[in-house]
C-alpha positions, -999 to +999 in steps of 0.1 A: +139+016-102+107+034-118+090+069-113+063+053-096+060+050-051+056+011-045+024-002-033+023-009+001+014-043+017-019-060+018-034-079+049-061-103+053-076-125+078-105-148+081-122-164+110-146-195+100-178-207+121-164-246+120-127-258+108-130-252+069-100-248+039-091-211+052-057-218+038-072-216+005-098-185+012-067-167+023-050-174-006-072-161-029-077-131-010-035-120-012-041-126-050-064-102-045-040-081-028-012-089-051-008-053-064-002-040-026+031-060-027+051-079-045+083-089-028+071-112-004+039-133+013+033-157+037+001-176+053-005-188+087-034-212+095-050-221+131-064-250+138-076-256+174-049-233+185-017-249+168-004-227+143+008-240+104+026-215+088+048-203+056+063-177+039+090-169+014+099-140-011+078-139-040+047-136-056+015-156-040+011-177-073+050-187-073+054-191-034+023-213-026+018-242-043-013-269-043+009-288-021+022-257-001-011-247+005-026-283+013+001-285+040-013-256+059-043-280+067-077-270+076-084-247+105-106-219+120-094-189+113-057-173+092-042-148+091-021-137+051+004-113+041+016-098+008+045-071+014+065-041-005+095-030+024+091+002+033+114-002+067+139-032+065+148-053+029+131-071+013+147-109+022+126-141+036+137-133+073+112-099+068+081-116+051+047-118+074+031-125+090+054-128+125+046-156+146+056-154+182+050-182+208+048-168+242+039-178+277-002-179+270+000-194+232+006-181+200+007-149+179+004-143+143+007-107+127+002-088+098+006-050+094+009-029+065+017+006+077+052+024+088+057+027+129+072+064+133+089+055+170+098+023+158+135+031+164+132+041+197+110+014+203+133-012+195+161+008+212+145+005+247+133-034+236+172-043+230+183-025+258+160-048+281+176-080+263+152-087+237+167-102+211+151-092+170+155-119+142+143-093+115+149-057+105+114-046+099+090-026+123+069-050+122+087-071+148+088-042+171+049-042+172+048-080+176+071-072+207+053-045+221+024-064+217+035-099+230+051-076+263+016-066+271-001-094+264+020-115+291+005-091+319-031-082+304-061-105+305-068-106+265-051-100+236-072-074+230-067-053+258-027-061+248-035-046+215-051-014+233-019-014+254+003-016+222-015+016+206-013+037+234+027+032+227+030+029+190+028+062+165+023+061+128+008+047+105-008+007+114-039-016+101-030-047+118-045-082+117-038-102+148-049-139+155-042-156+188-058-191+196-092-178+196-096-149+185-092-127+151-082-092+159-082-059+130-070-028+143-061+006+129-043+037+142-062+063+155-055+084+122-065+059+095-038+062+071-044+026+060-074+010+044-088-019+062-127-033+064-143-063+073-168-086+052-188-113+056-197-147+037-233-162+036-214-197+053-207-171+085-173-166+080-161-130+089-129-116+068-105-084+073-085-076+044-069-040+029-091-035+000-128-046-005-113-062-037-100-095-013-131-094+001-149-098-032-125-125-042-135-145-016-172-144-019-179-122+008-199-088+011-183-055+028-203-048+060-183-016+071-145-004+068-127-007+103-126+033+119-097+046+129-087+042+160-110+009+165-099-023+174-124-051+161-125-084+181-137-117+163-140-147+183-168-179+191-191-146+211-194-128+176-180-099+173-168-068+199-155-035+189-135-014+216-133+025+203-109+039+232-085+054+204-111+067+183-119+104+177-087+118+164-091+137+131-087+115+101-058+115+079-065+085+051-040+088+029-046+104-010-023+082-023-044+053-022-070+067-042-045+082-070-023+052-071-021+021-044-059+008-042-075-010-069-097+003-092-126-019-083-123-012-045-144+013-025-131+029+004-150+052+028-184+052+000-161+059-027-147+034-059-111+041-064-121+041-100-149+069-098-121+090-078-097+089-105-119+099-129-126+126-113-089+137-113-091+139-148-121+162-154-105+181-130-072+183-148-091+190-180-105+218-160-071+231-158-053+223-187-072+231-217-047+211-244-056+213-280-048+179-291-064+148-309-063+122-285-060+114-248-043+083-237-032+069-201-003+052-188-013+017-174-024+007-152-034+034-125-032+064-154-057+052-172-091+058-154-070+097-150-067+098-189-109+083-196-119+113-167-096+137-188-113+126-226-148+127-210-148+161-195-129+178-223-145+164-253-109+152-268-109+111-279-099+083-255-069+061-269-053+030-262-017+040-265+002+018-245+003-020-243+014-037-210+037-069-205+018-086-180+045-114-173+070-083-162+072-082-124+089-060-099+119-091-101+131-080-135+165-067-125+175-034-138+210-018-123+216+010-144+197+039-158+202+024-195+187-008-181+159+010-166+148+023-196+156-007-215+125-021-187+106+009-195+102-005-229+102-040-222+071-031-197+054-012-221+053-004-259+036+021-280+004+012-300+015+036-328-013+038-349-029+053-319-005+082-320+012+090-346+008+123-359-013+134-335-006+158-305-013+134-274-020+142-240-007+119-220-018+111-183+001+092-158-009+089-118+026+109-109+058+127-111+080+111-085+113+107-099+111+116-137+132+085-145+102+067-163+088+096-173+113+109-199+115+068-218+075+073-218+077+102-237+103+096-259+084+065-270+054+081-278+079+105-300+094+076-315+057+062-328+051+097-346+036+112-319+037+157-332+029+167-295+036+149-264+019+169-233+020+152-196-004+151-171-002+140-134-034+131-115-010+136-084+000+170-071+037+176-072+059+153-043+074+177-023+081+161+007+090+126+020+064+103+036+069+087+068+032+062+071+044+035+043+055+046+010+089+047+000+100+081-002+131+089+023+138+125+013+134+152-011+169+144-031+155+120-058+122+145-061+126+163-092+096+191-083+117+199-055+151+210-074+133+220-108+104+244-122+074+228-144+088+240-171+123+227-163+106+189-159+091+194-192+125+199-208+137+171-187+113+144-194+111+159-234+072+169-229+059+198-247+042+209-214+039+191-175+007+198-152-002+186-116-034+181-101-041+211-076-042+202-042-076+218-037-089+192-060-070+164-045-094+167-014-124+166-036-116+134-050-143+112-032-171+135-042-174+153-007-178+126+016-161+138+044-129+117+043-098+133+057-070+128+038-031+126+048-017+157+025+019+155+039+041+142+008+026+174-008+022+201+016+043+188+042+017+194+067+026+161+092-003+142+112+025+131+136+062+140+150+084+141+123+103+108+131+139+115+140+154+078+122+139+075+087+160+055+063+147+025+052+175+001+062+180+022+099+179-012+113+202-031+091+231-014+114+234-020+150+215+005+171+242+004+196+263+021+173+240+056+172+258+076+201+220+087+213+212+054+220+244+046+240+239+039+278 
């Protein structure tokens, strides 16, 4: 629907020192994680074992009410969910967290990642009679999972079994009865750390952001490859699939993360500012004023205005009451939204020549509705930035890009987009300065939407919707 790659999901989980309103901490921590995703969310609550649980499609304000949430109860521990589908739709029957009750107790998940093997996975699982109620990976880890934890002595060393069979990209929260677990796969594509609340209470969530919603301070992220164990002993940390080379993807410092979060020692804000000095490094634009696309353009734009001396402007003002919901079937309509989202502060522009920063190219199918607004106000010049390198390639660890067909850098030269999009010039972000974002801490980053340099097997099965369709019906697959 936009030029933009959707968000993600968000996870979060809390485990309290006594029974306490957990409902409500994890509540305030999806708010926090709202941005992650916006189609669906869900809570579920343990009390002494005995899981309360909802979900529905939605935003977290619109889906839990004071009554909703008061119906949860009290507990000691829950486990929250706030999802964008990047394998299965985006209906009620696919929200999290999953809840499975098996023969030693209960189950609650929540994952935000894309499983690579999840298709052969679920092959073999239906195969041996299991029977799936959703078409989301998701369920396929719960499965996995749940199988192991039938002939394991914890559900921890079921989660250890579970990673030694699962590929791709994975930060999971897990509860059982007794326990809250957080693990990540042993590349770290996903953000995940734990905090802490004076009262004792330990949380995992995505982004520090929840973290800071709920009163709690960051203690460390989770590594990847570590599973973390929460229970009445304290806490336990098993680290048998750590020591792979880390591949944390870019993206979340360019677009997904919040601005106020810090991952790995560095603010998402601080490393978007430093992808606009860099592109001012590059792109030496004589113009009059620098202005951003909101919301994740415009830390880009203020890096751009401070390193190359041009003025900072507030071009664009954002309808905050639009959501993802707003129905738009046709590329008129989309535009129509385009405008609807956002509208032109003209006095900001007109007659000027602009630079205008956004965090990407995807698409182009925002891009060129942008531009020709900022025409419309007066704008003389109209020159477009990406702090993004150009999408090349399609990513397989939980954003939604499929293939290369709806990539305009891959069928069109930069000066082609420009014409396209009605820009006087385009520029990217160089990939050599895409690794520098976080100011040389060490991080590895996943490249592969850019390069096309894969951490993993390239997965054979990518659509989206691959399980919406029998798997029966694939010939390879066919006993």
């Amino acid at each position: 629907m936009t030029d933009h790659i959707h968000e993600e999901c968000g996870v979060f989980g809390i485990y309290a020192p006594q029974t306490s309103d957990v409902a409500h901490t994890t509540y305030y921590g999806l708010f926090a994680l709202q941005h992650r995703g916006q189609e669906s969310c869900g809570i579920v609550v343990n009390c002494d074992g005995v899981f309360s649980s909802y979900k529905d499609t939605g935003l977290v304000n619109d889906v839990f009410t004071a009554e909703r949430l008061d119906s949860l109860g009290m507990g000691e521990a829950a486990v929250g969910h706030v999802r964008y589908s990047t394998t299965g739709g985006g209906g009620r029957e696919n929200a999290q967290p999953i809840v499975v009750n098996h023969l030693k107790g209960n189950m609650a998940l929540s994952h935000n990642g894309n499983i690579t093997n999840s298709y052969a996975l679920r092959a073999e699982l239906e195969n041996e009679g299991n029977i799936f109620h959703t078409t989301s990976d998701t369920e396929v880890v719960s499965y996995i999972i749940t199988k192991e934890r039938v002939r394991r002595r914890s559900i921890e060393e079921a989660v250890s079994a579970a990673m030694d069979r699962l590929e791709g990209a994975y930060s999971l929260v897990v509860m059982s009865p007794s326990k809250l677990i957080a693990a990540r796969d042993p590349h770290g594509f996903r953000p995940l750390c734990l905090g802490k609340r004076d009262d004792g209470a330990y949380i995992i969530a995505s982004e520090s952001c929840a973290l800071n919603a709920v009163g709690a301070h960051k203690v460390r992220e989770i590594d990847a490859g570590e599973i973390l164990v929460i229970g009445k002993n304290g806490i336990a940390s098993d680290r048998t699939h750590c020591g792979k080379q880390k591949h944390f993807c870019l993206f979340e410092y360019l677009y997904i993360a919040r601005p106020d979060s810090e991952i790995d020692g560095c603010y998402v804000h601080d490393a978007r500012l430093r992808a606009g000095a860099f592109l001012a490094e590059k792109y030496r634009i004589d113009a009059d004023v620098v202005v951003g696309v909101p919301d994740s353009g415009l830390d880009a734009a203020l890096g751009y205005a401070r390193a190359s001396g041009i003025p900072y402007g507030i071009g664009f003002l954002k309808n905050k009451y639009i959501g993802r919901t707003f129905i738009a079937p046709d590329q008129k309509m989309r535009e129509d939204k385009v405008k609807i989202k956002l509208n032109v502060i003209a006095s900001a522009v007109k007659g000027k020549r602009v630079v205008l920063v956004d965090d990407s190219i995807v698409r182009g199918t925002t891009s060129r509705p942008i531009v020709k607004q900022l025409r419309e106000a007066g704008a003389r010049e109209v020159h477009f930035l990406s702090s993004a390198p150009k999408f090349l390639n399609p990513c397989y660890y939980g954003t939604d890009i499929e293939s290369k067909e709806n990539l305009i850098a891959c069928h069109y030269t930069t000066e082609e987009i420009a014409k396209i999009i009605g820009a006087d010039s385009v520029g990217y972000l160089d990939l050599k300065h895409a690794g520098m974002l976080t100011g040389g801490n060490g991080c590895g980053f996943c490249t592969a939407c850019f390069d096309g340099d894969y951490p993993t097997a390239v997965p054979a099965e990518t659509c989206k919707n691959r399980f919406e369709r029998p798997i029966s019906e694939n010939p390879k697959y066919q006993k």
